[in-house]
N, C-alpha and C positions, 0 to 999 in steps of 0.2 A: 504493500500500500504506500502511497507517497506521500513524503516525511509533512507536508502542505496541507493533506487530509487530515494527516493525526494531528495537526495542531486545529485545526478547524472545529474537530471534533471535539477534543479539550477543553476548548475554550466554551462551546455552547452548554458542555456539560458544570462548567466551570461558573458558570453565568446566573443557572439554576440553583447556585449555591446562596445566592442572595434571597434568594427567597426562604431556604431553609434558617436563615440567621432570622428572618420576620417571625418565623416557627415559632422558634428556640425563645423569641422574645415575647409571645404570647401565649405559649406552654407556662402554666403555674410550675410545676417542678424544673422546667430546664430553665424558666429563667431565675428560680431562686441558686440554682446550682453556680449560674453564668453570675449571677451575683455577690455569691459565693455566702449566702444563707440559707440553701437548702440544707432539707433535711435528709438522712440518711438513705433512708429508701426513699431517697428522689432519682436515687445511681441510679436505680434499676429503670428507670423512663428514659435516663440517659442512655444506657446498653441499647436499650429498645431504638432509641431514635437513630445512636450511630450504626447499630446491625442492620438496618433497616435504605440509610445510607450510605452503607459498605453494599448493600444487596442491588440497588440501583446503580453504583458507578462501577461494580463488578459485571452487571449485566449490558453496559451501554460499551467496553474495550473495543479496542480495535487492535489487529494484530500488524505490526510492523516490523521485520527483519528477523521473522520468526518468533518472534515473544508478543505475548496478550496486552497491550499499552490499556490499561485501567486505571482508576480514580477510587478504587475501593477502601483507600488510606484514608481519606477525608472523612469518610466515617468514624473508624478507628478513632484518629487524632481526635476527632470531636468529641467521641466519647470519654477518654482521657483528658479532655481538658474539662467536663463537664463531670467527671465523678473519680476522677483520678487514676490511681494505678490498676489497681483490679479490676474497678469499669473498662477501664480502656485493654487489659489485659482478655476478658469476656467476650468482650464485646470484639478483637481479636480474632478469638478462635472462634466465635458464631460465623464470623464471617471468614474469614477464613476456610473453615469447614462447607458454607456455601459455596464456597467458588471454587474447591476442588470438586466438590458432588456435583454442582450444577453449570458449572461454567466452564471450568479449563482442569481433567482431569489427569493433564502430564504434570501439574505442578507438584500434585503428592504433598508428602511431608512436610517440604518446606517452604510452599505455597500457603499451609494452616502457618507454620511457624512465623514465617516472615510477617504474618497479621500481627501476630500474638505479640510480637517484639515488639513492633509498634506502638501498642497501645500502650504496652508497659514502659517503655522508653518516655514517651510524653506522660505518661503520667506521671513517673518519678521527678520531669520534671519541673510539670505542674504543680507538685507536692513542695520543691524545695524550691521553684523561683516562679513564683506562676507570673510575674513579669515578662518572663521569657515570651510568653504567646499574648499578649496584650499592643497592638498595633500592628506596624510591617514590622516587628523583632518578630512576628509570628512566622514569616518567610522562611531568615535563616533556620530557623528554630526546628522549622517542619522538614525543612532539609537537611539539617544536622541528623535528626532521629530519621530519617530515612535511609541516610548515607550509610549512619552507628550499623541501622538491620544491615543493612549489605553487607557489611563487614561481618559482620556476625555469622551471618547465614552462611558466608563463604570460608569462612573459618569453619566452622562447622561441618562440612560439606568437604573441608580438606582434612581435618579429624579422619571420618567415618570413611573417607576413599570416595566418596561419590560424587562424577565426571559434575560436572558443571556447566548443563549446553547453554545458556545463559550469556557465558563472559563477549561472545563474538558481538550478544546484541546490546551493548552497554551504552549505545546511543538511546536508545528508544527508553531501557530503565530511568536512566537519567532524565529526560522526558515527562517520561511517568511522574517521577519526582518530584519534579519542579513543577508539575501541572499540580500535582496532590499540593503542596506547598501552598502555591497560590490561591488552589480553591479554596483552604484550611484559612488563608490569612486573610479571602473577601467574608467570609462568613466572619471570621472576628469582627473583622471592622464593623459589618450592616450589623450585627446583635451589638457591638457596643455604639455605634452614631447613635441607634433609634434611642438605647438604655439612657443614655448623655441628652439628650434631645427633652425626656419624658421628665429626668432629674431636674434640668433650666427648670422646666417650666413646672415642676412642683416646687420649686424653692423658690420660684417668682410670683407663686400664689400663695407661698408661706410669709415672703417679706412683705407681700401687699394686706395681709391680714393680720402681722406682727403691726405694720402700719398705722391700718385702722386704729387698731386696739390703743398703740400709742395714743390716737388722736381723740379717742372716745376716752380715754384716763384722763389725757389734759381737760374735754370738757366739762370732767366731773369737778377735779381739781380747781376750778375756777370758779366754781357754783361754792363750793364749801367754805371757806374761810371770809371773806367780807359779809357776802348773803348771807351767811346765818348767822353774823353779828347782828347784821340793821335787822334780820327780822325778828331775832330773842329781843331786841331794845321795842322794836313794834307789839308785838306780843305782850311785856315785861305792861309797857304804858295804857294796854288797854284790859288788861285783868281787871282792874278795878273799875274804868268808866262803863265797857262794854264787855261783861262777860261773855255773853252769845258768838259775839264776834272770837274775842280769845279764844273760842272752843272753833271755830271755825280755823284761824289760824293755824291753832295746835294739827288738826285734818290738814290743812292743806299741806302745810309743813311735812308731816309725815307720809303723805301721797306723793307729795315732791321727794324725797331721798329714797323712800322704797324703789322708786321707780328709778332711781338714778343707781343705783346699788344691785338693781335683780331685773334690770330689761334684757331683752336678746340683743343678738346680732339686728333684728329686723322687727320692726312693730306694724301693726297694723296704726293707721291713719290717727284713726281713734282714740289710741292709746296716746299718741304721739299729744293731738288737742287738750285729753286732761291731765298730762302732766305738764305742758305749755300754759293752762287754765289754771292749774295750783300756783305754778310762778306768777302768774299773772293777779293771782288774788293776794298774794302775801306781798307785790309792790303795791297794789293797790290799797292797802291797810296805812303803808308807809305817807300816802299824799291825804293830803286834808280832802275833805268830801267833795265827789264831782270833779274832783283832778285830771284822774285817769277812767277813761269811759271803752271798755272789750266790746267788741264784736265780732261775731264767730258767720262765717258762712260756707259750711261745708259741704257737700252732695253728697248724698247718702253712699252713692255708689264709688264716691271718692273715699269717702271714711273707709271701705273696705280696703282699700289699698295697703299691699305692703312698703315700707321704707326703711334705708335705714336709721337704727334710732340713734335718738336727739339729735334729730333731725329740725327741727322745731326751735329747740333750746336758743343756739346762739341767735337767730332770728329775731324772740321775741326779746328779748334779754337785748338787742343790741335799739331794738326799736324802742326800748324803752328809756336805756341809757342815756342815747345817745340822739333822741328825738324829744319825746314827752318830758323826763326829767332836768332835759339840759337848756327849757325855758321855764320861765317863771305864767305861764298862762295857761291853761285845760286839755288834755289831750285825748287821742285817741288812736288803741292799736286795734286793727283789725285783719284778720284773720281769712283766707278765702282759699278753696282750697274744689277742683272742679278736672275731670278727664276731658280731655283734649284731643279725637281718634287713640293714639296710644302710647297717651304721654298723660301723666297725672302732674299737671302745674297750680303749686303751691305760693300762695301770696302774703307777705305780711307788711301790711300799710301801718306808719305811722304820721300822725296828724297831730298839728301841735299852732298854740297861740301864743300870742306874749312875744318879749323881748329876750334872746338869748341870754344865760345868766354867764356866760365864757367860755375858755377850752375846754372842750372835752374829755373825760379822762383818759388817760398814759390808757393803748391797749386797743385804742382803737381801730378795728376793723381785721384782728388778728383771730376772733373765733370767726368770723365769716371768711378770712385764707385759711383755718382752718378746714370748713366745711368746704369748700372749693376742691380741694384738696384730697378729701375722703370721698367727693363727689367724683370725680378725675379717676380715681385709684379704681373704685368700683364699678362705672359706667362706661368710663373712657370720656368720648366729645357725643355720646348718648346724651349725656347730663347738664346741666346750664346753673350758673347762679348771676344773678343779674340787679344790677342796682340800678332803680331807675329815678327820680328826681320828681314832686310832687308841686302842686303850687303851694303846699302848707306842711312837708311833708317829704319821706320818701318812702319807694315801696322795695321791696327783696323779693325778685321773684325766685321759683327754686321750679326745673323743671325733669323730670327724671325717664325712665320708662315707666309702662304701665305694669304693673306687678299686682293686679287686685286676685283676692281668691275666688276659688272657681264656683261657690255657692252664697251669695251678702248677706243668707238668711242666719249666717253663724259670726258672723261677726262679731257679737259678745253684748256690749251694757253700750249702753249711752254715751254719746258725746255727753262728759260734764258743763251744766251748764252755770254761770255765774247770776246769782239770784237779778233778777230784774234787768235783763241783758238779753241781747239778741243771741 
């Protein structure tokens, strides 16, 4: 056969090996093996997968200059590199023993043998440097332990006296070799690219969720220390004028940090408005009467929606600071919150009279880069936060995708409402 064919041939068979590293990477056992956390009797899938093939590139040879030019090695080595020496030693003589019975039965004895070396060769040294077969070091590597069997076999063979019709065709083994080599090192590479591939991108959904978390800790962290001075001092003042209220306080107060302390990753809409509604009742407590005036306008089928939480928080918290509080005349934050085809857009107006009382506090507009920020991370440019400019007034809009559940009959309790309020 001419030397142009057997490599044509090689090569297609060689090619096919790429698909078998996709295998390898989507087998539970071979890729815990490939990973090098499987379990014990995971070998034994491995044996199974290299005998299997070793039974395929035994069956596909082509004979050139008298000798059977096959790829039955690349089994072997795979098995050996996927459960080490005794896999790879099995898994060997399985195949081995196929290809004298079923394929080439001048090879005899040391047609099983020459498998068997193999396997155990790379496994041994899998076992002491399994770096050796981890990229193109996989190349030399598979040709080193092919080269060791020849020597071996030939040794052996001059031991025992038995002719050796083989040596004339030492073009085409060598051949062999280097084809088994190179199938052995695409297969490394396609089951390590995709494993490396799959790694990015859980460790870039782990840092984007370390992120968040970051970001939902600083929100907490910002609420706690000032805000529940001024609201124990509100609180403190109104025990005695207005008990009822103080007991209302005490509720909100507590509705407010349960929910800051035991929310999910994601809330529904709903939840979102009365723990935005508890902050909003305990500034309210803070301004002399009629100061601060809520309104809520939410759609029902928008309250179903999921988001994520305190989502809400820096919103009303900023419209309040930094709108209603920061003049000396009446205000109003208001709330609107409505599906848009398949987008749930979120509104929080603040409306405010009087004369400005001066700078604004240190901090300004650093929880809305916040939420920007957590918005970006989890939506991508899905997501929008937008400040827009009022005649009395400015609004935040917040726009995300549509994320409602798939029944609004389970949504749960009520939008909280604030007594005497829209």
């Amino acid at each position: 056969m001419d030397f142009r064919l057997v490599l044509i041939e090689l090569a297609e068979k060689i090619g096919l090996l790429a698909t078998a590293g996709l295998v390898t990477v989507l087998v539970g056992p071979l890729r815990g093996r490939l990973l090098g956390v499987g379990r014990p009797r995971d070998r034994v899938v491995a044996v199974i997968f290299g005998v299997a093939l070793s039974m395929w590139g035994a069956k596909l040879g082509q004979v050139w200059l008298g000798y059977h030019v096959n790829t039955r090695a690349i089994g072997v080595l795979i098995a050996a590199i996927l459960g080490g020496s005794r896999a790879g030693a099995t898994a060997g003589l399985l195949a081995g023993l196929f290809y004298v019975f079923r394929v080439e039965p001048d090879a005899g004895l040391w047609g099983v043998l020459s498998s068997v070396l193999d396997g155990l060769l790379a496994g041994l040294v899998v076992e002491r440097r399994p770096e050796a077969f981890v990229g193109w070091r996989a190349l030399p590597t598979a040709l080193s332990v092919q080269v060791a069997e020849g020597i071996l076999v030939l040794s052996a063979q001059l031991i025992v006296g038995s002719p050796n019709q083989n040596l004339q065709a030492w073009p085409a083994i060598f051949v062999q070799a280097l084809g088994s080599a190179a199938g052995l090192t695409l297969f490394v590479m396609v089951a390590r690219l995709v494993l490396s591939r799959e790694e990015a991108a859980v460790q870039l959904v782990e840092a984007r969720a370390a992120a968040d978390a970051l970001a939902l800790s600083a929100l907490r962290s910002r609420l706690e220390p000032h805000f529940l001075f001024n609201a124990l001092n509100t609180l403190r003042a109104s025990i005695r004028k207005d008990p009822e209220r103080a007991r209302a306080l005490v509720d909100n107060l507590a509705d407010l940090y349960r929910y800051l302390l035991n929310h999910p990753e994601d809330a529904r809409l709903t939840e979102e408005v009365e723990h935005a509604c508890s902050y909003l009742a305990i500034e309210e407590a803070r301004f002399e009467p009629g100061r601060l005036e809520i309104s809520l306008h939410v759609d029902e089928e928008a309250g179903g929606a999921e988001v994520p939480a305190l989502l809400l928080q820096p919103l009303v918290e900023n419209a309040v600071k930094h709108g209603v509080a920061a003049h000396d005349g009446p205000g109003k934050v208001v709330v609107r919150a409505q599906r848009v085809d398949q987008t749930l857009r979120i509104e929080v107006e603040n409306h405010h009279q009087g004369r400005h009382l001066g700078t604004p506090p240190r901090g300004n507009g650093i929880a809305l880069a916040t939420l920007r920020e957590r918005l970006a991370k989890r939506f991508g440019d899905r997501a929008s936060l937008e400040l827009r400019p009022l005649p009395d007034g400015m609004c935040a809009c917040v726009e995300i995708p549509w994320l409602a559940k798939a029944e609004l009959d389970t949504i749960g309790r009520p939008t909280k409402k604030l007594g005497g309020r829209e």
